[in-house]
PQR file of N, CA, C, O and H, with PARSE charges and radii, in Angstrom:
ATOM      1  N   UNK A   1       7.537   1.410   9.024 -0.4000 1.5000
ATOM      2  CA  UNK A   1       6.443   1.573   8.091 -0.0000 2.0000
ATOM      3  C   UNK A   1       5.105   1.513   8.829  0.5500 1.7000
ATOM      4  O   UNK A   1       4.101   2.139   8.491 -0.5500 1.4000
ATOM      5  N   UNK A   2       5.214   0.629   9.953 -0.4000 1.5000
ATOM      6  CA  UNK A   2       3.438   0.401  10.729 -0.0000 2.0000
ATOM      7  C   UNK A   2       3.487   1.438  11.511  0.5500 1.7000
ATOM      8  O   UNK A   2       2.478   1.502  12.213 -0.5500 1.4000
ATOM      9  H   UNK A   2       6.031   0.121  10.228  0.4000 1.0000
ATOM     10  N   UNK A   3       4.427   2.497  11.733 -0.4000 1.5000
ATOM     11  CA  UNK A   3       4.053   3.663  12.147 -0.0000 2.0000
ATOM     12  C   UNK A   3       3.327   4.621  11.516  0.5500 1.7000
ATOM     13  O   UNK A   3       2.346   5.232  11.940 -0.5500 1.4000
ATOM     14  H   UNK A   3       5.247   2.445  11.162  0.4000 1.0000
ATOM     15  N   UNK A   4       4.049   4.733  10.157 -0.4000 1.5000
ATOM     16  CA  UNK A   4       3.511   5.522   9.469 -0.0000 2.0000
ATOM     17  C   UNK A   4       1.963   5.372   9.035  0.5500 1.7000
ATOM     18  O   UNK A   4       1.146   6.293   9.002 -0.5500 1.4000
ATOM     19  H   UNK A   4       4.846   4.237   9.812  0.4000 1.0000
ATOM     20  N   UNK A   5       1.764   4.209   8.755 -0.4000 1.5000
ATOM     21  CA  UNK A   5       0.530   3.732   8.264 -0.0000 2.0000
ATOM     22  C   UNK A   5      -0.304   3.974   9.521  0.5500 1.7000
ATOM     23  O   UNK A   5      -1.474   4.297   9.317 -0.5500 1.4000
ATOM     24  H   UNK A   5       2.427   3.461   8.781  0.4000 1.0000
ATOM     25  N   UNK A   6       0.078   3.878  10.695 -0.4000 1.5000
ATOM     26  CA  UNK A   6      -1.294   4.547  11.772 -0.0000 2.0000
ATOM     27  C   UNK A   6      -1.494   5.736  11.783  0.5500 1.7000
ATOM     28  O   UNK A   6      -2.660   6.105  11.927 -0.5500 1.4000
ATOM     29  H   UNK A   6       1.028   3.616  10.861  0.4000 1.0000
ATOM     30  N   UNK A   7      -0.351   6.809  11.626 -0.4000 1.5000
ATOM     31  CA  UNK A   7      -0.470   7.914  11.420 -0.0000 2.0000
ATOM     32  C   UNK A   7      -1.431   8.476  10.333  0.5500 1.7000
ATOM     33  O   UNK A   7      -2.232   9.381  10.569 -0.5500 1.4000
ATOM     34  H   UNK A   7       0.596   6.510  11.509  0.4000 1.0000
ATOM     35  N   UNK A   8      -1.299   7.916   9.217 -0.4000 1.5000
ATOM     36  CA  UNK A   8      -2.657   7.716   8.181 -0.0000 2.0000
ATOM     37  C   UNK A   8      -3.521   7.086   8.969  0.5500 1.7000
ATOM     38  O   UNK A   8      -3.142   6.105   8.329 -0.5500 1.4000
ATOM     39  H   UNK A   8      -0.648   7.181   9.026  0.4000 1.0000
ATOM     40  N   UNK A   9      -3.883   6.894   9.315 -0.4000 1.5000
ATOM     41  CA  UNK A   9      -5.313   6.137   9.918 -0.0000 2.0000
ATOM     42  C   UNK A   9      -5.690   6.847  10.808  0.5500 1.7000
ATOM     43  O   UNK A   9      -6.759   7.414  10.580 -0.5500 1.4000
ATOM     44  H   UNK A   9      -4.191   7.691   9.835  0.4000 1.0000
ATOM     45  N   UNK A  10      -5.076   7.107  12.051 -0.4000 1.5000
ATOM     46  CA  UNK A  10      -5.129   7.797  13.193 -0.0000 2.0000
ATOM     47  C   UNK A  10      -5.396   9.381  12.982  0.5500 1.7000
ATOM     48  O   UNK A  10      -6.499   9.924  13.052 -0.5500 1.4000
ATOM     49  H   UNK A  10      -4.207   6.647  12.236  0.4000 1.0000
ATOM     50  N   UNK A  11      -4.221   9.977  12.722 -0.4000 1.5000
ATOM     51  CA  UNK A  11      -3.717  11.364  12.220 -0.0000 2.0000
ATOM     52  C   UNK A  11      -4.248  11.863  11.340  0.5500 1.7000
ATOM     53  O   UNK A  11      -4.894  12.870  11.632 -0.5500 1.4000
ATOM     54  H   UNK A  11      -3.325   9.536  12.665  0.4000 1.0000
ATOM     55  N   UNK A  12      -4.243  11.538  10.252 -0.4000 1.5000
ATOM     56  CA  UNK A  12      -4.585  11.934   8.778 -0.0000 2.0000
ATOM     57  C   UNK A  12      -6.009  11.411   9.062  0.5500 1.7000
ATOM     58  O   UNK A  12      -6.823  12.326   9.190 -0.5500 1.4000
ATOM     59  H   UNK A  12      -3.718  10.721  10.015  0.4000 1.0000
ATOM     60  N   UNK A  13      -6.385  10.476   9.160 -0.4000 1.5000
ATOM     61  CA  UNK A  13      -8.357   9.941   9.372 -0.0000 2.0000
ATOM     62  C   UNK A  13      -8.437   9.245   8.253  0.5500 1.7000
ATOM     63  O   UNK A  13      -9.615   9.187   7.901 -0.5500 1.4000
ATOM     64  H   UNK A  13      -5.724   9.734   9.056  0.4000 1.0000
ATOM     65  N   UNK A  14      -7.736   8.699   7.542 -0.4000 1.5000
ATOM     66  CA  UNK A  14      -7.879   7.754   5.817 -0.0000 2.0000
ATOM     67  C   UNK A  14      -8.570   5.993   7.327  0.5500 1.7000
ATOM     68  O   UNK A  14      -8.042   5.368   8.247 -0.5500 1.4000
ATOM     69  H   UNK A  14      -6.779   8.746   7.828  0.4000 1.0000
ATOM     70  N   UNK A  15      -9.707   6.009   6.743 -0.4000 1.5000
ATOM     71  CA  UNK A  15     -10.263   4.613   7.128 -0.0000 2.0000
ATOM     72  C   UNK A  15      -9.218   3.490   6.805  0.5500 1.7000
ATOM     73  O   UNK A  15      -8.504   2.758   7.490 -0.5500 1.4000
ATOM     74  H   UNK A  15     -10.136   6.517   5.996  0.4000 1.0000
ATOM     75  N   UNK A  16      -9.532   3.749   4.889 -0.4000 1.5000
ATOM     76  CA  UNK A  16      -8.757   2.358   5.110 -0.0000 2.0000
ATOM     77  C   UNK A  16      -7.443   2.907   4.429  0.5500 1.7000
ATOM     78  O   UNK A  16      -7.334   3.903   3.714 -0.5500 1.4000
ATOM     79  H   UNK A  16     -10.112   4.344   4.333  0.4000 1.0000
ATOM     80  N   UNK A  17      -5.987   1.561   5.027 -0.4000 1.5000
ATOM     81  CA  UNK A  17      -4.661   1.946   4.651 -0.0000 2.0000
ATOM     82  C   UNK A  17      -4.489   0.481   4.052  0.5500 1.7000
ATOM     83  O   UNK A  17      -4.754  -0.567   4.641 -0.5500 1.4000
ATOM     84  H   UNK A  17      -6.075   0.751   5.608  0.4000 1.0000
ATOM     85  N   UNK A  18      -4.024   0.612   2.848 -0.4000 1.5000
ATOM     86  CA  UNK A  18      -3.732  -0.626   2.474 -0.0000 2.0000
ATOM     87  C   UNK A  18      -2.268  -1.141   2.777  0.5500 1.7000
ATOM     88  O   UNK A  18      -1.506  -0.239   3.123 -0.5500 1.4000
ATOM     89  H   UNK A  18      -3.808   1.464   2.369  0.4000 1.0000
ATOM     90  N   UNK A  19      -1.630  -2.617   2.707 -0.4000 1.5000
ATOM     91  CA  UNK A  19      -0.657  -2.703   2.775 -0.0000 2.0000
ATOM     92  C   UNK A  19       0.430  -2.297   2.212  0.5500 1.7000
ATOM     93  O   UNK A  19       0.316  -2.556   1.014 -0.5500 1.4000
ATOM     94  H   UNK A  19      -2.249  -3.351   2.426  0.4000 1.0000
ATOM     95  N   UNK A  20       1.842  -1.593   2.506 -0.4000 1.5000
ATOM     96  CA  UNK A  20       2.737  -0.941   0.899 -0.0000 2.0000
ATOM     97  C   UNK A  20       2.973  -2.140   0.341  0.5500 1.7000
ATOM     98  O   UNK A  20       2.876  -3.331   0.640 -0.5500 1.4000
ATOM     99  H   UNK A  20       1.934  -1.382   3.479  0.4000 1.0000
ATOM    100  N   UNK A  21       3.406  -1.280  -0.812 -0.4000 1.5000
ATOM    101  CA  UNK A  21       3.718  -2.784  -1.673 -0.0000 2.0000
ATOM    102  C   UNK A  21       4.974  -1.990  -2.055  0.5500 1.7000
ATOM    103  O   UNK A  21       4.979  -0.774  -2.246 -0.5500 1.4000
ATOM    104  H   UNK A  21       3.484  -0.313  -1.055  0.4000 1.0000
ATOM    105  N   UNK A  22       6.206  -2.930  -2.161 -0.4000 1.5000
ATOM    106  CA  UNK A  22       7.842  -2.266  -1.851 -0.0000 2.0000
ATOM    107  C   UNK A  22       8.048  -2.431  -3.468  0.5500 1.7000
ATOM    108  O   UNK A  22       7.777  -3.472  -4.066 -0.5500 1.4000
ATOM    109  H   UNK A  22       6.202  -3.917  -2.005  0.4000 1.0000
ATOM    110  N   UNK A  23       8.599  -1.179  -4.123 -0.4000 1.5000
ATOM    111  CA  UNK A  23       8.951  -1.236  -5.768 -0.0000 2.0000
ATOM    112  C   UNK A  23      10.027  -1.212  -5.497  0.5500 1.7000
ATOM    113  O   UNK A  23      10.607  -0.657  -4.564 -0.5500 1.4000
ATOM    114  H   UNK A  23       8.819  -0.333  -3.637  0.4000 1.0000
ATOM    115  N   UNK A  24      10.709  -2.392  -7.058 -0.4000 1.5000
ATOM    116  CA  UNK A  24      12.227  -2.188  -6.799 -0.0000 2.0000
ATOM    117  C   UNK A  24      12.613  -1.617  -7.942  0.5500 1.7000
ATOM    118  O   UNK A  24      11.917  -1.052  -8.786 -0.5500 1.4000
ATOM    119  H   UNK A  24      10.238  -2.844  -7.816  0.4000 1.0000
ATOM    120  N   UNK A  25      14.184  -1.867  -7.909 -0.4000 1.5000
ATOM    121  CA  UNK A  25      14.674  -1.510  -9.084 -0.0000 2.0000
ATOM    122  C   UNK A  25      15.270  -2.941 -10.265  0.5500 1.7000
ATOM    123  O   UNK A  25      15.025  -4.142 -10.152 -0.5500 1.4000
ATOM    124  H   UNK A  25      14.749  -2.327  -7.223  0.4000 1.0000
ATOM    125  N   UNK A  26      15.864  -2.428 -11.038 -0.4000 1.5000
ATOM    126  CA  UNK A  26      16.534  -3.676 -12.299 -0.0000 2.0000
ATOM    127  C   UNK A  26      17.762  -4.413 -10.653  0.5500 1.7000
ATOM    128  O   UNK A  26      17.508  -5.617 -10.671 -0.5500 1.4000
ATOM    129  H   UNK A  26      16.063  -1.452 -11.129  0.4000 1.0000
ATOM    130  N   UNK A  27      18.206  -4.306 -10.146 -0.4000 1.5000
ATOM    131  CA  UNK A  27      18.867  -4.895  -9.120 -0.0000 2.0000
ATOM    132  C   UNK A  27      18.333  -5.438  -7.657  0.5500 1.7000
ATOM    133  O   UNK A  27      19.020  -5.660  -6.660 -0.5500 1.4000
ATOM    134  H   UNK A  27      18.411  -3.327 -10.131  0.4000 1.0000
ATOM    135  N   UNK A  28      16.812  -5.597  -7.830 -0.4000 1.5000
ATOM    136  CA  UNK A  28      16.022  -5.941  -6.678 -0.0000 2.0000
ATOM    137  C   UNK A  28      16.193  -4.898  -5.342  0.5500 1.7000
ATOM    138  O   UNK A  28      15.833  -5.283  -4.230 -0.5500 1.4000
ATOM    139  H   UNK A  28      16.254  -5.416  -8.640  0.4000 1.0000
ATOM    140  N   UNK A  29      16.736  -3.635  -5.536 -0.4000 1.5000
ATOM    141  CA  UNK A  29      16.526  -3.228  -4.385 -0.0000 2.0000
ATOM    142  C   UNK A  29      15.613  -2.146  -4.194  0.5500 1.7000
ATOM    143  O   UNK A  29      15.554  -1.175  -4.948 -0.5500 1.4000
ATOM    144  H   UNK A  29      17.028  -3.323  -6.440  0.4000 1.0000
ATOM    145  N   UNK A  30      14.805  -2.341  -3.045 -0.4000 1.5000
ATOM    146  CA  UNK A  30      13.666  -1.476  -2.864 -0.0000 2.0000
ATOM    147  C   UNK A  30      14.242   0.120  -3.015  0.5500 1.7000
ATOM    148  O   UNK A  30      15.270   0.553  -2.493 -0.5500 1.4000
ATOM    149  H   UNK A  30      14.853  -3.130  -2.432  0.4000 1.0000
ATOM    150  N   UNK A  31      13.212   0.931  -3.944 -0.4000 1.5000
ATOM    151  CA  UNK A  31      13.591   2.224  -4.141 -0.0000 2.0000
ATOM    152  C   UNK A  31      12.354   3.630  -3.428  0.5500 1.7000
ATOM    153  O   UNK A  31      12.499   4.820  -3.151 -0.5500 1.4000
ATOM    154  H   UNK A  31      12.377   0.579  -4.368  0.4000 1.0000
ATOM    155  N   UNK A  32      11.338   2.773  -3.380 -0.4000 1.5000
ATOM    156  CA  UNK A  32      10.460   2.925  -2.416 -0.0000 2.0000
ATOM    157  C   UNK A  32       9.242   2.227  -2.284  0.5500 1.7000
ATOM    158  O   UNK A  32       8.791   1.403  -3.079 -0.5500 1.4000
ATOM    159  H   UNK A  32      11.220   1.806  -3.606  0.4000 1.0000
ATOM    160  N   UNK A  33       8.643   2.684  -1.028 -0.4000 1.5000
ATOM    161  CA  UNK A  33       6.933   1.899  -1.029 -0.0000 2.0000
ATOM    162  C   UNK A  33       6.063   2.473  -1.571  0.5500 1.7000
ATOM    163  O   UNK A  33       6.107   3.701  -1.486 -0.5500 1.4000
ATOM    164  H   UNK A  33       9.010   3.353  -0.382  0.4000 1.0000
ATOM    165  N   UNK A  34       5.200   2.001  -2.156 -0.4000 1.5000
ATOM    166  CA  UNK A  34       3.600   2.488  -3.074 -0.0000 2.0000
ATOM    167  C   UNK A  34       2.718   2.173  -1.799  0.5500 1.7000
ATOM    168  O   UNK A  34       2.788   1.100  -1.199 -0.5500 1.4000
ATOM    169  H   UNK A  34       5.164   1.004  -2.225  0.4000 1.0000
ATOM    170  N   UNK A  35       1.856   3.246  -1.435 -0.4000 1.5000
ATOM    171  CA  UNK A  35       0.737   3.234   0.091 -0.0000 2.0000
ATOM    172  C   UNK A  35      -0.204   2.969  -0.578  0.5500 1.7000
ATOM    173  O   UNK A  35      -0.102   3.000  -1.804 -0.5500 1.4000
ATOM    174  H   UNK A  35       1.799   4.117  -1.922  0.4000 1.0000
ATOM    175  N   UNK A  36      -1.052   2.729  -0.131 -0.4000 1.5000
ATOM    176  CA  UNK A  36      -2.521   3.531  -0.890 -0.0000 2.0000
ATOM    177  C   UNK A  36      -3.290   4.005   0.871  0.5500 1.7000
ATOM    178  O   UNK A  36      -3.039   3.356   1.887 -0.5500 1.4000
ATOM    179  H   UNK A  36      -1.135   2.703   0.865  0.4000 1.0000
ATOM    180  N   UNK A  37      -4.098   5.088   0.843 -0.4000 1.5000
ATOM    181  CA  UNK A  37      -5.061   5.518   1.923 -0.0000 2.0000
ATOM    182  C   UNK A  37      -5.794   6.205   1.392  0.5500 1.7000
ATOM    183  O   UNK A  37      -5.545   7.117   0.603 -0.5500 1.4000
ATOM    184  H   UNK A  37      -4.301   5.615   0.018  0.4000 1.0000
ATOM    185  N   UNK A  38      -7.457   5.582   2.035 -0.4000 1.5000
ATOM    186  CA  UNK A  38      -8.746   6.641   1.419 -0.0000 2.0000
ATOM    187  C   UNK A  38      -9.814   6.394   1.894  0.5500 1.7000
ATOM    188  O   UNK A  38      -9.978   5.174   1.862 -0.5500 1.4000
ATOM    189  H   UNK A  38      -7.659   4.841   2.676  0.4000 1.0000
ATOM    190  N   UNK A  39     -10.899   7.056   2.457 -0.4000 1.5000
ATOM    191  CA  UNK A  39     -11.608   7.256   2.966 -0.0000 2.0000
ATOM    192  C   UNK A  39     -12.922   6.167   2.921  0.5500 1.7000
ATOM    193  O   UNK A  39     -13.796   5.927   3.754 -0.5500 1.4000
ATOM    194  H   UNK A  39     -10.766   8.047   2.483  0.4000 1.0000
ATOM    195  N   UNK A  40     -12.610   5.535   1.343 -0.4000 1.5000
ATOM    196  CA  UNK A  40     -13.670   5.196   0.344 -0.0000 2.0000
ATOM    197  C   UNK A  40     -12.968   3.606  -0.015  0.5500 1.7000
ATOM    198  O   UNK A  40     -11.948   3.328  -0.647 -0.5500 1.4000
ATOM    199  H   UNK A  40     -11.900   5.731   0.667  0.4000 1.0000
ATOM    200  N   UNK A  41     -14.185   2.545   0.815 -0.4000 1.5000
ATOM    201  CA  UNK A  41     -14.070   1.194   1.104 -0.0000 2.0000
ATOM    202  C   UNK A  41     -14.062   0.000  -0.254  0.5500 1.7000
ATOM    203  O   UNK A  41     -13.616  -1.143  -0.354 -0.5500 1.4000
ATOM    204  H   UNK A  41     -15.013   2.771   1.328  0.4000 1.0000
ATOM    205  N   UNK A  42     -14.892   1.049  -1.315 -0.4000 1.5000
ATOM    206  CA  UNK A  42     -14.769   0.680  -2.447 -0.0000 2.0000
ATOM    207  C   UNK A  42     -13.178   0.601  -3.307  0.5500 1.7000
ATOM    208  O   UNK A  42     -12.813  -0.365  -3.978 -0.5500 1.4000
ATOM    209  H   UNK A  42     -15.253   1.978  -1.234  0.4000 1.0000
ATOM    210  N   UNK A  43     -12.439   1.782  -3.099 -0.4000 1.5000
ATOM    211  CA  UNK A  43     -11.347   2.297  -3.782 -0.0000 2.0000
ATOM    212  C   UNK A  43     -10.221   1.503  -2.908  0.5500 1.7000
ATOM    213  O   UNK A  43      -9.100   1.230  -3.337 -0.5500 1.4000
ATOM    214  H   UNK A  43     -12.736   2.567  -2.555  0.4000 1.0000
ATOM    215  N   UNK A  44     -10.560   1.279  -2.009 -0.4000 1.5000
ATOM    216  CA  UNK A  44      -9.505   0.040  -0.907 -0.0000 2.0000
ATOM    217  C   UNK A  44     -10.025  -1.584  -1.600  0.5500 1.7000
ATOM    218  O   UNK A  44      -9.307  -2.575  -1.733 -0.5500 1.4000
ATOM    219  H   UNK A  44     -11.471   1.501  -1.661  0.4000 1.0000
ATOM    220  N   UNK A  45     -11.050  -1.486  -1.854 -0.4000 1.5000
ATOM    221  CA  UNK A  45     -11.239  -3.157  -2.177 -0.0000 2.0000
ATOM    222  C   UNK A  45     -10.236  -3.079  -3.343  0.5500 1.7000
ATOM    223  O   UNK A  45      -9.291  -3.840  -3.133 -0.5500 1.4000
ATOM    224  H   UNK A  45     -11.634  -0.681  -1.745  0.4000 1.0000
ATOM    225  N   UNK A  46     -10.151  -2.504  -4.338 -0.4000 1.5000
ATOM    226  CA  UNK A  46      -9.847  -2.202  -5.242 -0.0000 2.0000
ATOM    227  C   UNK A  46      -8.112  -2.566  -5.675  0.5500 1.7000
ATOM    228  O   UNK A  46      -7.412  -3.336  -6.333 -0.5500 1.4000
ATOM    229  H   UNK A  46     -10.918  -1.887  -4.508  0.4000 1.0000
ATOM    230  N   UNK A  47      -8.067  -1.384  -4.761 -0.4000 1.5000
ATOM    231  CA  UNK A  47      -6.319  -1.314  -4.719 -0.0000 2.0000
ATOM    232  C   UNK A  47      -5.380  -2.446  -4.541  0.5500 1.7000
ATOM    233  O   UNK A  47      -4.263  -2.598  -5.036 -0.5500 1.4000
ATOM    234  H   UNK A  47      -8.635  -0.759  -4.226  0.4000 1.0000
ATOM    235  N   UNK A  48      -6.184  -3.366  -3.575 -0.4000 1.5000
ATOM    236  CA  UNK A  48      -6.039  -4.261  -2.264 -0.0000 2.0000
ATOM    237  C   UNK A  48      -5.655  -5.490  -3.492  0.5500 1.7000
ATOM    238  O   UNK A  48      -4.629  -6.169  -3.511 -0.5500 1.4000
ATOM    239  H   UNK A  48      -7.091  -3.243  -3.173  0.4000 1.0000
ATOM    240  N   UNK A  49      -6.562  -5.531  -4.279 -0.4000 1.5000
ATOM    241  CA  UNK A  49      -6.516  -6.631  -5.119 -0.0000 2.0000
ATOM    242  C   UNK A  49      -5.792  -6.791  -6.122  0.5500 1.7000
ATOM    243  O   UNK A  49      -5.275  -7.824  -6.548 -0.5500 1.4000
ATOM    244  H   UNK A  49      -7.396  -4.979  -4.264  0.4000 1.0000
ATOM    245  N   UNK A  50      -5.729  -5.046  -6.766 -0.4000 1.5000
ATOM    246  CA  UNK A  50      -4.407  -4.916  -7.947 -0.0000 2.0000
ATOM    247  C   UNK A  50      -3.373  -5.400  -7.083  0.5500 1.7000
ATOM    248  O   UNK A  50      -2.879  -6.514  -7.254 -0.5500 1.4000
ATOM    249  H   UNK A  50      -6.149  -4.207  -6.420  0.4000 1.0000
ATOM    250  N   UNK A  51      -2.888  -4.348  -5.832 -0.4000 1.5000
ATOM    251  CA  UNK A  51      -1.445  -5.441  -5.369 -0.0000 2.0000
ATOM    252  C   UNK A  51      -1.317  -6.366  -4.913  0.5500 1.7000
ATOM    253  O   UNK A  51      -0.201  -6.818  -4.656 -0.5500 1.4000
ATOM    254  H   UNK A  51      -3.289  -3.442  -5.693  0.4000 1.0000
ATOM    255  N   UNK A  52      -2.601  -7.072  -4.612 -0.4000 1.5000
ATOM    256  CA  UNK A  52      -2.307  -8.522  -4.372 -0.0000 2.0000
ATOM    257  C   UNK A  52      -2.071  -9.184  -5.429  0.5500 1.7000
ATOM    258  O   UNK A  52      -1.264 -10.096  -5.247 -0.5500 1.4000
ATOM    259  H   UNK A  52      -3.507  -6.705  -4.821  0.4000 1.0000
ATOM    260  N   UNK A  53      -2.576  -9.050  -6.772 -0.4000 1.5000
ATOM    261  CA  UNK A  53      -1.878  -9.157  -7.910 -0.0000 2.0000
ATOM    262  C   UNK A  53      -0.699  -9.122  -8.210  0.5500 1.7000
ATOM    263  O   UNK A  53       0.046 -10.029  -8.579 -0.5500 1.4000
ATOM    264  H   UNK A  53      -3.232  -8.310  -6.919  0.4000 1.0000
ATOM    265  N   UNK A  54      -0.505  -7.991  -8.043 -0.4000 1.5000
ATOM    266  CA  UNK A  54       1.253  -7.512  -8.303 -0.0000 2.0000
ATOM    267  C   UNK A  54       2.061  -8.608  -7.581  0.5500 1.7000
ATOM    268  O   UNK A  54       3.015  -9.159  -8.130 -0.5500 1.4000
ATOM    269  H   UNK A  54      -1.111  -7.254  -7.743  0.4000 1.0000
ATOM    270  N   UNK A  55       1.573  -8.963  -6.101 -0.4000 1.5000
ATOM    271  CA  UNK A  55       2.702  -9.223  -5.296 -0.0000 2.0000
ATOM    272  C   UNK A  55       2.587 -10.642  -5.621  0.5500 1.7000
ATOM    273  O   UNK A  55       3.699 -11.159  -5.507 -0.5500 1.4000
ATOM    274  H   UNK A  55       0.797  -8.515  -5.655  0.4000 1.0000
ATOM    275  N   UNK A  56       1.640 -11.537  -6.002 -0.4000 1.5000
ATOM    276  CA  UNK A  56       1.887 -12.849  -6.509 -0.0000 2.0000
ATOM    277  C   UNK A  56       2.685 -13.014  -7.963  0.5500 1.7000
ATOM    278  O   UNK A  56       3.062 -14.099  -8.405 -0.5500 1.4000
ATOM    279  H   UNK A  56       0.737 -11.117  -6.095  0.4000 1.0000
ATOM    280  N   UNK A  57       2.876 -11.670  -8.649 -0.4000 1.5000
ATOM    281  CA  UNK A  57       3.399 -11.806 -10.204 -0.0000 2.0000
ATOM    282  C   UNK A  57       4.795 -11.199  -9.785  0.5500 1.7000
ATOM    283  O   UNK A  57       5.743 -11.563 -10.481 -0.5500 1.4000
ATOM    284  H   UNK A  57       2.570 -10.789  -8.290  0.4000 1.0000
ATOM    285  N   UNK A  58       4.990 -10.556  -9.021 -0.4000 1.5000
ATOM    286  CA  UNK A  58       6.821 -10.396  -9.077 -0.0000 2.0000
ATOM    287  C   UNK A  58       7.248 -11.373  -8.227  0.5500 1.7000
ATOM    288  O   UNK A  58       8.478 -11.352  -8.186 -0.5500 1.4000
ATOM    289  H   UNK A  58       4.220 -10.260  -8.455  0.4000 1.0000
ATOM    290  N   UNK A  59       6.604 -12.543  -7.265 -0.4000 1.5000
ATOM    291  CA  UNK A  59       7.640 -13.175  -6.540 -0.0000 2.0000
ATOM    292  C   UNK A  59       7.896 -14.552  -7.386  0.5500 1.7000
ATOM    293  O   UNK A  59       8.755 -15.353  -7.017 -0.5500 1.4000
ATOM    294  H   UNK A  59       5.604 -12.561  -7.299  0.4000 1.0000
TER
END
């Protein structure tokens, strides 16, 4: 995954990459990752905080 995410950063040029946040299914198993990447420092504060949300309410 920290490959990919430089490749967005690096490659692609998205400033900021937020951390994925891993969705599961009704059986806890990851079905995929949610990214976020964007240019725009505002729309990263943003994101950053809904899934830090998320990730304190599903564990």
């Amino acid at each position: 995954m920290g490959a990919y995410m430089r490749r967005l950063h690096e490659v692609a040029g998205f400033e900021y990459v937020a951390e994925p946040l891993p969705m599961r299914n009704s059986t806890n198993a990851i079905i995929y990752y949610l990214l976020f990447a964007s240019p725009n420092k505002t729309g990263h504060h943003i994101v950053t905080d809904i899934i830090s949300k998320y990730r304190t309410r599903g564990q």
